[in-house]
MARGU-397761 format. One record per residue: residue number from 1; residue in one letter; x, y, z of N, C-alpha, C, O in turn. Coordinates in steps of 0.1 Angstrom, whole numbers, plus 5000, padded with zeros to 4 digits. Example, Ala and Ser with C-alpha at 12.3 -4.5 7.8 and 13.67 -1.06 7.14 Angstrom:
BEGIN
+-----+------+------+------+------+------+------+------+------+------+------+------+------+------+
: seq : type :  nxx :  nyy :  nzz : caxx : cayy : cazz :  cxx :  cyy :  czz :  oxx :  oyy :  ozz :
+-----+------+------+------+------+------+------+------+------+------+------+------+------+------+
:   1 :    a : 5132 : 4943 : 5078 : 5123 : 4955 : 5078 : 5132 : 4967 : 5078 : 5142 : 4967 : 5085 :
:   2 :    s : 5128 : 4978 : 5071 : 5137 : 4989 : 5071 : 5129 : 5000 : 5079 : 5134 : 5011 : 5080 :
+-----+------+------+------+------+------+------+------+------+------+------+------+------+------+
//
This chain:
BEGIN
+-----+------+------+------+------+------+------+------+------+------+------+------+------+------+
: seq : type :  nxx :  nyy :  nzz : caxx : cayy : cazz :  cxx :  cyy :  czz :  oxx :  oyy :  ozz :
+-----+------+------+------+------+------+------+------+------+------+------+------+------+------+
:   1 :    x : 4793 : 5248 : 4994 : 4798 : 5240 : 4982 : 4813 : 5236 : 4985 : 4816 : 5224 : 4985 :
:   2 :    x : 4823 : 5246 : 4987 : 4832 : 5242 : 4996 : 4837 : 5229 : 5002 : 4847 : 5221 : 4998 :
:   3 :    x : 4827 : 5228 : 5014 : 4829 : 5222 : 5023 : 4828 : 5207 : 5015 : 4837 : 5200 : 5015 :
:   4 :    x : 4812 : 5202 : 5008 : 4812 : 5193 : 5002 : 4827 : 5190 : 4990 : 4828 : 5179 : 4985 :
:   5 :    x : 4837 : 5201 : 4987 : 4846 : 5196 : 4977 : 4855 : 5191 : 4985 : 4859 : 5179 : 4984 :
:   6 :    x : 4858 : 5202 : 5000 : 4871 : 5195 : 5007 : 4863 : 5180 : 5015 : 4872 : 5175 : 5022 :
:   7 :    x : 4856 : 5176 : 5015 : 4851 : 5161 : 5019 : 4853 : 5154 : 5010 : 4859 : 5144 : 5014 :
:   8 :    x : 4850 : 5152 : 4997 : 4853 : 5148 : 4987 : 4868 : 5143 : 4986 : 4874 : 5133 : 4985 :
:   9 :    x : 4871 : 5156 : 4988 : 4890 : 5155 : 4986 : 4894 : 5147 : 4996 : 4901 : 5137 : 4993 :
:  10 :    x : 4890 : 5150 : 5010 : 4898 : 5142 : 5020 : 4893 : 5127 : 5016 : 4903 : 5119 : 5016 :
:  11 :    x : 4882 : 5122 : 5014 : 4877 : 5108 : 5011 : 4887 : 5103 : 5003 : 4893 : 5093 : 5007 :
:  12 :    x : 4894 : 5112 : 4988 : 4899 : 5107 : 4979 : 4914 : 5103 : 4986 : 4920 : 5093 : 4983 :
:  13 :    x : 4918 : 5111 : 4994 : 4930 : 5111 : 4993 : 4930 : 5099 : 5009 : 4939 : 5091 : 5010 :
:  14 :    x : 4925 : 5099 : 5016 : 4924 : 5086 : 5028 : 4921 : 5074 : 5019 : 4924 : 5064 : 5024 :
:  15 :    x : 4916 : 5072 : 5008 : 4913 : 5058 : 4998 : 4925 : 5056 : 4993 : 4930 : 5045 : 4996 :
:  16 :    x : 4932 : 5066 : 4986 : 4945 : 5066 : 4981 : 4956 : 5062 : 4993 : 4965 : 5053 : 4994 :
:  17 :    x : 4955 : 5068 : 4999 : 4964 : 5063 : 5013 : 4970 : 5048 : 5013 : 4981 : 5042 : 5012 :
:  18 :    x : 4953 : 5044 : 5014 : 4949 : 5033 : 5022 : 4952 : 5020 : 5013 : 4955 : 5009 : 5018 :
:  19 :    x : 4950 : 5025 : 4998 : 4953 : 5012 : 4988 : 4968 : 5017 : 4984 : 4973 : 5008 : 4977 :
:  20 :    x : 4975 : 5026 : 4985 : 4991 : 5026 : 4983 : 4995 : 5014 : 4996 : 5001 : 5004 : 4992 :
:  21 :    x : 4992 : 5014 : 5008 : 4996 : 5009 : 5018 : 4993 : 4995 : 5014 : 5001 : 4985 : 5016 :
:  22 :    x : 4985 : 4995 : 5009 : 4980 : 4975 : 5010 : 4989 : 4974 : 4997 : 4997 : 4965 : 4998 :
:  23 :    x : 4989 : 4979 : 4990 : 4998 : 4978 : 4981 : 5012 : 4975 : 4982 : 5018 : 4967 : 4975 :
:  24 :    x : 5017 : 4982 : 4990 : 5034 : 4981 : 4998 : 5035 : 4968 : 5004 : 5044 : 4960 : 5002 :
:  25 :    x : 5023 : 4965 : 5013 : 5025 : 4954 : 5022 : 5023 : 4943 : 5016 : 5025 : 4933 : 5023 :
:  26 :    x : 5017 : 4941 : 5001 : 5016 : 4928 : 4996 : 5024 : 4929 : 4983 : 5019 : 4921 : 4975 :
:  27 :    x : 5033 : 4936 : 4978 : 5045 : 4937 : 4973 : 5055 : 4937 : 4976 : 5064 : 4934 : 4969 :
:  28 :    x : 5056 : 4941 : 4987 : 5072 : 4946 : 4997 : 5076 : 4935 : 4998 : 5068 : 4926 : 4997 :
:  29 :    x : 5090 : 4932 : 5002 : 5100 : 4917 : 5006 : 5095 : 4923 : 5023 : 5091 : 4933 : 5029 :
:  30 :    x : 5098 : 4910 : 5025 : 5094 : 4910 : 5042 : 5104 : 4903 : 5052 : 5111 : 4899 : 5042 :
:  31 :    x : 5107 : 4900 : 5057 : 5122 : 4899 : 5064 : 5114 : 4877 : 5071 : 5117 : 4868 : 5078 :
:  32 :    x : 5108 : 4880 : 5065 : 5100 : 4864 : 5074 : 5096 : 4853 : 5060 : 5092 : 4842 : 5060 :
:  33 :    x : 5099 : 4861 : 5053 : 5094 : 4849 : 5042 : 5105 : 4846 : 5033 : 5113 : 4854 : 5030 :
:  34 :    x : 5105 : 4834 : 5029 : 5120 : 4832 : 5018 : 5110 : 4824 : 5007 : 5104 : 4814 : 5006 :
:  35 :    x : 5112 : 4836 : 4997 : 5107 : 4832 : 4978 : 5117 : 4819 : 4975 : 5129 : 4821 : 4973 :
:  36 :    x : 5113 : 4808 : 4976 : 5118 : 4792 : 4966 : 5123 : 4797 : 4952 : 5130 : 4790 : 4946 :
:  37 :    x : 5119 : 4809 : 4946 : 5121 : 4805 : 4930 : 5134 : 4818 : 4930 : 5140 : 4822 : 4920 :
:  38 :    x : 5135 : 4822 : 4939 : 5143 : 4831 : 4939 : 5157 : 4829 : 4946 : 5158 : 4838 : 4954 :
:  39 :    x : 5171 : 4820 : 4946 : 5180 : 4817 : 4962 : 5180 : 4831 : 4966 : 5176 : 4833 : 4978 :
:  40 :    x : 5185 : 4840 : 4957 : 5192 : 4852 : 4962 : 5183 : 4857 : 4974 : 5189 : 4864 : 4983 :
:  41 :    x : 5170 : 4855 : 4975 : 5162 : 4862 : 4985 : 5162 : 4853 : 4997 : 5161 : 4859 : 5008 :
:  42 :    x : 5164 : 4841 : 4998 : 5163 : 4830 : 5008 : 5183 : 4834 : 5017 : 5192 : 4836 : 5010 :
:  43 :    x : 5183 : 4832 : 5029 : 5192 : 4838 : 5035 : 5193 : 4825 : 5045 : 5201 : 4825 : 5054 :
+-----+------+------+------+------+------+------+------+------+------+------+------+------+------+
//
């Protein structure tokens, strides 16, 4: 029974990983794009 909780867990916590990350990368400023509605971000 165990073994089925720690697989569980690791699943949950590699999903969480995985959507924090995509999360970062399609929120984060990125050094290649310049936001129009924003000057301060355009350089």
């Amino acid at each position: 029974m165990s073994r089925r909780i720690r697989t569980l867990l690791a699943l949950f916590l590699v999903s969480f990983a995985l959507t924090a990350a995509a999360c970062a990368d399609a929120s984060g400023p990125t050094s290649g794009t310049c936001d129009q509605n924003n000057p301060n971000v355009c350089h």
